[in-house]
N, C-alpha and C positions, 0 to 999 in steps of 0.2 A: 733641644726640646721644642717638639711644637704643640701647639692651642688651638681645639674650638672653642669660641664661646656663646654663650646667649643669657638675656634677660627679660624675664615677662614682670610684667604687675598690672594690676588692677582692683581699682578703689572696692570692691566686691559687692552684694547685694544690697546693702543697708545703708554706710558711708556712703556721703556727699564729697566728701574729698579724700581724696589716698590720700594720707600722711606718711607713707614709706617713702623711701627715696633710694635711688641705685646708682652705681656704676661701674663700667668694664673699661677697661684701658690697657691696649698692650704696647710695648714698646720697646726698640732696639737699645740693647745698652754694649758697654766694654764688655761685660762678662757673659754674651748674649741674650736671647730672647727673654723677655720679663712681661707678665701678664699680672693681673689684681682686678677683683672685684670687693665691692665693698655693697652692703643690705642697712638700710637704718629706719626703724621702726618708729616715727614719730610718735609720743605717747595722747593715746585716741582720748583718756581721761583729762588730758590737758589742753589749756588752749594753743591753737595756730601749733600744734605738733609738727606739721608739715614746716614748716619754718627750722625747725632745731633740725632734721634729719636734714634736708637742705645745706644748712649750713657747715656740718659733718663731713656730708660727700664734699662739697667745694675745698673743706680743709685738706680731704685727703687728696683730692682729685690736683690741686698746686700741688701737694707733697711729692705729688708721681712726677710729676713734669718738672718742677724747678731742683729738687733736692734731691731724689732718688737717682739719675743719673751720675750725680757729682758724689753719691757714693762710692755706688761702685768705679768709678776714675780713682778714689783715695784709696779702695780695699773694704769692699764689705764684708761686715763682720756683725754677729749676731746680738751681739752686745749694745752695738750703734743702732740699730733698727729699734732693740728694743727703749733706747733711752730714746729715741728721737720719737717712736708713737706714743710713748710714755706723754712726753712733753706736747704731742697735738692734741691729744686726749681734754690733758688736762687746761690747754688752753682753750679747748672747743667749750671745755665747761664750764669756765669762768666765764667766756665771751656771752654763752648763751642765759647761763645765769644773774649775769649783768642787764641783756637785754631784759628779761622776765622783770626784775625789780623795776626797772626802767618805767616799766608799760603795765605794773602790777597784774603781773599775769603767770603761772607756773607752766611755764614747758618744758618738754626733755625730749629726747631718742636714744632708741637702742642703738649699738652698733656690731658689727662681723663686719669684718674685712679678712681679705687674704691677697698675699704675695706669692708668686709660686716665680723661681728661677730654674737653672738649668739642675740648681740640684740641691732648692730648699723650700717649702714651704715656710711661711711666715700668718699668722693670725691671732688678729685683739678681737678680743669680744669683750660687749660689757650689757648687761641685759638677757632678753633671753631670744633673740635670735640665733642662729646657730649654723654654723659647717659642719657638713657630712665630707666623708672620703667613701663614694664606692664604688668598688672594683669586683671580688664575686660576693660578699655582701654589703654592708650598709654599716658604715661605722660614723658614731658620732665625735666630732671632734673639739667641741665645745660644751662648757656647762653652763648652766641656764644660771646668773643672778634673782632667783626668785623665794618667795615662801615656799610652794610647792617642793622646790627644788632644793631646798635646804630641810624641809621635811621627810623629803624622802633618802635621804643622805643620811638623817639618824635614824628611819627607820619607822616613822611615823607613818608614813604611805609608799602606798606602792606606784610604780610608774602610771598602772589603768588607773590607780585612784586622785592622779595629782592629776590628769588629762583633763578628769572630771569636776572638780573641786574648785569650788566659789570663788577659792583664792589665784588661780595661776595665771591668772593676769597685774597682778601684785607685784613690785620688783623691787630687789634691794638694792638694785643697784641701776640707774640712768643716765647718759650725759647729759647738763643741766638741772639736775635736780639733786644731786650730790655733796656735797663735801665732808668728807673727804673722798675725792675715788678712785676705784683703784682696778684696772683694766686686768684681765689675763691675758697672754701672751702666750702661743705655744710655735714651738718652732720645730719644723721634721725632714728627713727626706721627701724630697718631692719622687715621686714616682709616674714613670710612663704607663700609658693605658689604663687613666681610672678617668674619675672623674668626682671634681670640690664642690661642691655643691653648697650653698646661701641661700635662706631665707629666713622671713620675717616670720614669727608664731603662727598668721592666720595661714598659710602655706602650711601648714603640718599637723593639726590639729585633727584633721579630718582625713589625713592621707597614711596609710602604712607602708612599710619599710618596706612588705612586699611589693607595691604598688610603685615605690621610688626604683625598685631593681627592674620589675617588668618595664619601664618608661626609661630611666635613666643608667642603667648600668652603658658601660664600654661600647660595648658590643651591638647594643641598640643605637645608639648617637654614630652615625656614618657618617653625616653632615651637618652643618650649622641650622641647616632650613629645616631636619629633623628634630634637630634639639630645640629649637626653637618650637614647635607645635606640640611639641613634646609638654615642656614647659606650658605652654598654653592648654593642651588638655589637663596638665592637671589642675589645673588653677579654674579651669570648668568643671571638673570633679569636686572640687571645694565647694564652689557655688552653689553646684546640683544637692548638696549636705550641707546646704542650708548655713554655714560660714559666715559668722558675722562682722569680721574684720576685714581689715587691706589684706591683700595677697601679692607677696613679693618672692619672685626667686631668683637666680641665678649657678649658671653650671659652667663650667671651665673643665672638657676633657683633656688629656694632656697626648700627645701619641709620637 
């Protein structure tokens, strides 16, 4: 398997400071090529957000480099992925919880992250950022931790109505701000010629699915330097609609 990848962000029209945070990392292993990207959505209601997502990517970003290699050397197995981000999760969130009381201050972040191997996807979410898989449409592969989102699950609203709704920046679930929490984890085949897509809420709010397939699908992404301005028009699409938040993406086609 091989990867392009790209990451845009920026703080968007209103914020003084992005409080998302990213990162891409690929790397050679025993079982070959291994790519991850990971989105973390500092929470804008709280103080120094930019601080908790920060700290998230750092955890994950050692996880890639000191402990994921010495996996796959022992045998990976999907069971071991899942107790080991289990256990970063939950240490991200006492760590950052601990600072908060510390410094009497409430922060948190979202997180999506994904793993893609020669022939698994891997991905935690906890909040409501989100992974896409699209290849001829747009599938989402994540669920939102949120009111909205747990509303529209029993049926109380519908997807246009929770888009719209006072409440869908609301979350039931944050690292830092939790206890007890409790991450989803979804594991699949990884498949050639698509492309994983991450971002943070204010990336999506203002953008349709249509609009993700005309920019993002396979077929459009030729090269890195495409996806990449790709990436950046839409993120000046947001802007242009008037988008109040940070805007965070990232793509990983696989080919």
């Amino acid at each position: 398997m091989r990867y392009m990848a790209a990451v845009s962000t920026d703080a968007g029209i209103v914020k003084s400071t992005n409080q998302d945070s990213s990162l891409l990392i690929e790397m050679e292993t025993s079982i070959g090529r291994a790519i991850a990207a990971v989105v973390c959505d500092g929470m804008g209601g709280f103080s120094k957000g930019e601080l908790a997502s920060a700290a998230v990517i750092r955890s994950f970003r050692d996880w890639f480099i000191s402990v994921f290699p010495y996996l796959c050397e022992e045998g990976l197995t999907d069971n071991r992925i899942r107790e080991e981000w289990d256990l970063l999760v939950k240490k991200s969130n006492e760590l950052i919880r601990r600072y908060g009381r510390s410094q009497n201050i409430m922060l948190g972040t979202t997180l999506t992250a994904v793993l893609l191997t020669e022939t698994k996807y891997y991905i935690i979410n906890v909040g409501d950022t989100r992974a896409y898989k699209i290849s001829d449409e747009v599938a989402r592969l994540t669920y939102d931790h949120s009111v909205v989102a747990r509303e529209v699950s029993m049926g109380n609203l519908t997807e246009e109505e929770a888009e719209h709704d006072p409440r869908r920046n609301q979350l039931l679930q944050c690292i830092g701000a939790c206890d007890p929490l409790i991450a989803d984890i979804f594991i699949g085949e990884a498949e050639k010629n698509v492309v994983y897509m991450l971002c943070s809420d204010g990336f999506r709010h203002e953008i349709s699915n249509d609009e993700m397939m005309t920019y993002l699908s396979p077929s459009v992404l030729e090269s890195e330097e495409i996806m990449k301005n790709n990436l950046d028009h839409l993120i000046n699409v947001n802007k242009e609609r008037n988008e109040q938040d940070n805007i965070t993406v990232a793509a990983i086609k696989t080919y």
